[in-house]
VOSE-170764 format. One record per residue: x, y, z negated of N, C-alpha, C in turn. Coordinates in pm, whole numbers, plus 50000, padded with zeros to 5 digits. Atoms other than C-alpha are relative to their C-alpha. Layout:
N
XYZXYZXYZ ...
END
This chain:
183
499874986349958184026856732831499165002750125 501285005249854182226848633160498585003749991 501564993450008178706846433035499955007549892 499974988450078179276876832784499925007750129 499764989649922179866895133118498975001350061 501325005449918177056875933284498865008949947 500754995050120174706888432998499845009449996 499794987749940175756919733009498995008250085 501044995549861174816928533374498604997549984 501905000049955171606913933332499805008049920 500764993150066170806931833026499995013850032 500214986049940171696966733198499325000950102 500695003449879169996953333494498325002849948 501674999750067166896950033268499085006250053 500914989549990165136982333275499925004450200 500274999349889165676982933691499344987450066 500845005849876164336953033743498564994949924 500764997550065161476959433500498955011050147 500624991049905160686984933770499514995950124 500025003149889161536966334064498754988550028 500395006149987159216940133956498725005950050 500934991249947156336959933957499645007850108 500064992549873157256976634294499724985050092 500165013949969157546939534412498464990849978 501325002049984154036932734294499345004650071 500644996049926152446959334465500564998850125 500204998449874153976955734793499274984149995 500455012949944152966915934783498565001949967 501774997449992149416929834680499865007750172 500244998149885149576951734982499854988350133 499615012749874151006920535227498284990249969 501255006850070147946900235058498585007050108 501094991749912145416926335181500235002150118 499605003149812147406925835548499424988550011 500265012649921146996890535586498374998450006 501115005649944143336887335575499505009050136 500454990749897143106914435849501024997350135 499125007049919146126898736018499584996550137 500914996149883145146901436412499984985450052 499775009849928146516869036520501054989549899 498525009750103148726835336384500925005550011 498474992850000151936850336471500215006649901 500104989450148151376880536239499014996849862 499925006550087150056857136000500884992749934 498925012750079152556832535945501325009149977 498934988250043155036862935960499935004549851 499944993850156153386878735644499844988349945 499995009850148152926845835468501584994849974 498235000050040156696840335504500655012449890 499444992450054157286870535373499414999749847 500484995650113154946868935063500474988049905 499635012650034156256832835013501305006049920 498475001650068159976845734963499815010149909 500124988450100158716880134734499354988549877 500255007350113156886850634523501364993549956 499005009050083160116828034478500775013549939 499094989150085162166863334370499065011049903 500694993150096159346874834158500815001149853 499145002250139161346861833839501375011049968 498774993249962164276877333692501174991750075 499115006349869167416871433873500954988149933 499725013450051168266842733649498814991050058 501425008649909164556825333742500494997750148 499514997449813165626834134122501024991750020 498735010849959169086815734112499034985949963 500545014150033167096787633934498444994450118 500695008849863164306783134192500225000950093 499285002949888166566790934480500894985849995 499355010250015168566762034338499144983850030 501805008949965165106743834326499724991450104 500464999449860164706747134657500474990850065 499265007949934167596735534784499984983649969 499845015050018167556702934620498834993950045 501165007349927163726696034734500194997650148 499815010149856164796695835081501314993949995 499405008249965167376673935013499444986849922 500395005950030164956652734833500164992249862 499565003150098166466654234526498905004649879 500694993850112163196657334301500075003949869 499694992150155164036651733968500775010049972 499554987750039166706676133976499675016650058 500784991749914164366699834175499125007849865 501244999150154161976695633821500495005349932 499124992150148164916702333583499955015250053 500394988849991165346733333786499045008749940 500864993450051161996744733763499294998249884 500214999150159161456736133427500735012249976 499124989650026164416756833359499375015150011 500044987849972163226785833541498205003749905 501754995650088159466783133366500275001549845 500054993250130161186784333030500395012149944 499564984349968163086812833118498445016250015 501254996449939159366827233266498904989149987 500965010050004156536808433177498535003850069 501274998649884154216826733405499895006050125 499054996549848156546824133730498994988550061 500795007549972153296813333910501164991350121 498885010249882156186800334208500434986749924 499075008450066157766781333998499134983749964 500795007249979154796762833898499454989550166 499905002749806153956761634301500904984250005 498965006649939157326741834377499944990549929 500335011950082157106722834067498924989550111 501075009449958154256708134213500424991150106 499515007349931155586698434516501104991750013 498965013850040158606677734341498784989749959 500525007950074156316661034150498824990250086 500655003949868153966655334464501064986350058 499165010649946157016637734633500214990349938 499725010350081157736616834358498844990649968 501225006850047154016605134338499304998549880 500924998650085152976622134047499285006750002 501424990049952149696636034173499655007549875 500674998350152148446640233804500955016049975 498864990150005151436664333747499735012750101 500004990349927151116678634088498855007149988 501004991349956147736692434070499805003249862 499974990850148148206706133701500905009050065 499594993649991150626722933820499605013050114 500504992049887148806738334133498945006749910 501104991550057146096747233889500525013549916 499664992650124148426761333643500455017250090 499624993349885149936780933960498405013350054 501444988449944146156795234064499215007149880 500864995350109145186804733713501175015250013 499214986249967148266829733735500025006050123 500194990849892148086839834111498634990950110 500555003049962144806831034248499764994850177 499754993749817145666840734609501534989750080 498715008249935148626817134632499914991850115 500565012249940147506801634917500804989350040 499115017149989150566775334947499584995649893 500695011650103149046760534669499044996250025 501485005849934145636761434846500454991150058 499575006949884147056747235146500704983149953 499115013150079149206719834905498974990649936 501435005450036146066713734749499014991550086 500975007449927144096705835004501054985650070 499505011249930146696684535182500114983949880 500065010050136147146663434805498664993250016 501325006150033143196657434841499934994350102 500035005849872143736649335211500594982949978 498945013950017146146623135113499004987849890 500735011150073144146605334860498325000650020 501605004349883140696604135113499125007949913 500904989350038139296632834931499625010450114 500074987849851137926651035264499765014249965 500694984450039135406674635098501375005949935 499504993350077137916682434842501305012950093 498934994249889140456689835154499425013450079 501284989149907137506711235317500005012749913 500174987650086136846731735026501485010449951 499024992850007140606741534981500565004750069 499564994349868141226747435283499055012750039 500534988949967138466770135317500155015149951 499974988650096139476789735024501695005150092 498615001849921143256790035248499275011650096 500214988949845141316809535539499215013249954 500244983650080139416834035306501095011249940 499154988050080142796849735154500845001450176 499024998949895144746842035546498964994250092 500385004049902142216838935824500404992750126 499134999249912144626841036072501344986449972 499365011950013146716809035930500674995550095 499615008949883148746791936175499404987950004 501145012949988146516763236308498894999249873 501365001650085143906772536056498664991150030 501035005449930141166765236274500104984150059 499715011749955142596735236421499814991649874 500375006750108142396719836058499065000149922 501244999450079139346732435970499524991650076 500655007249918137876714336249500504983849957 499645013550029139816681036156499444996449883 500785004350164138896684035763498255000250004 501975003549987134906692335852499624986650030 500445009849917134976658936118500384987449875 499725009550088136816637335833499165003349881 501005000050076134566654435583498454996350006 500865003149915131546644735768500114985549983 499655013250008132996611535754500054989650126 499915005349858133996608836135501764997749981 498244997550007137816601136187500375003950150 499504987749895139556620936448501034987250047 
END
């Protein structure tokens, strides 16, 4: 009787959040076009917080419980059931570019690179602009002594968010290790 009721709500919910999604796209397109004009880090890392949490509630509000649930278990380091999550929520949505995102970073922790950077790709083929996947990206290539590869994703990181928190500070570290100096 429970999830008949459950069911329900969502399905009257439908057609508002059919709407809402779409209002929810365009403001994170707007925030998108703030951040590269973004004056300073502060009011950078402000709007990337904010475009971060409009990506995890992009889904419907079944997806949303399931990669809020996600969430929680990655910082408690509980990957595999971090994965079932977002499996869950990608079969529900199979082009909840977040979902993909987070995926990645279970699968990262667990040391399946192979995994993780399908999934970062699968993540930038649906939202190009994601830049925590840039940023995840580059740090994945960092980690396995790929400099350039760290350089080049990172650069693509400061073209959508100039203003980055410590952007610059890591561009300067990934050029000197890309270069093939160590810091």
């Amino acid at each position: 009787m429970r999830a008949v009721l459950l069911l329900l709500m969502l399905l009257m919910a439908a057609p508002a959040f059919a709407q809402s999604r779409e209002q929810r796209r365009a403001e994170v397109d707007g925030m998108l076009t703030a951040l590269k004009t973004a004056p300073n880090e502060q009011t950078a890392g402000a709007l990337e917080d904010r475009i971060r949490q409009a990506w995890i509630e992009a889904g419907s509000p079944a997806a949303t419980l399931l990669m809020g649930r996600g969430l929680r278990e990655l910082q408690k380091d509980a990957d595999d059931d971090a994965i079932d999550d977002f499996d869950a929520a990608l079969t529900l949505e199979p082009e909840l570019a977040d979902a993909y995102y987070h995926r990645a970073l279970a699968r990262f922790h667990e040391g399946d690179y192979r995994g993780a950077l399908a999934d970062i790709e699968a993540t930038l083929r649906r939202e190009p602009r994601h830049f925590a996947a840039l940023k995840s990206l580059s740090r994945i290539a960092e980690s396995r002594d790929d400099y350039r590869g760290a350089l080049a994703a990172w650069k693509k990181v400061l073209e959508l968010s100039p203003n980055t928190p410590d952007g610059q500070l890591r561009l300067k570290l990934l050029e000197k290790k890309a270069l093939g100096e160590e810091s």
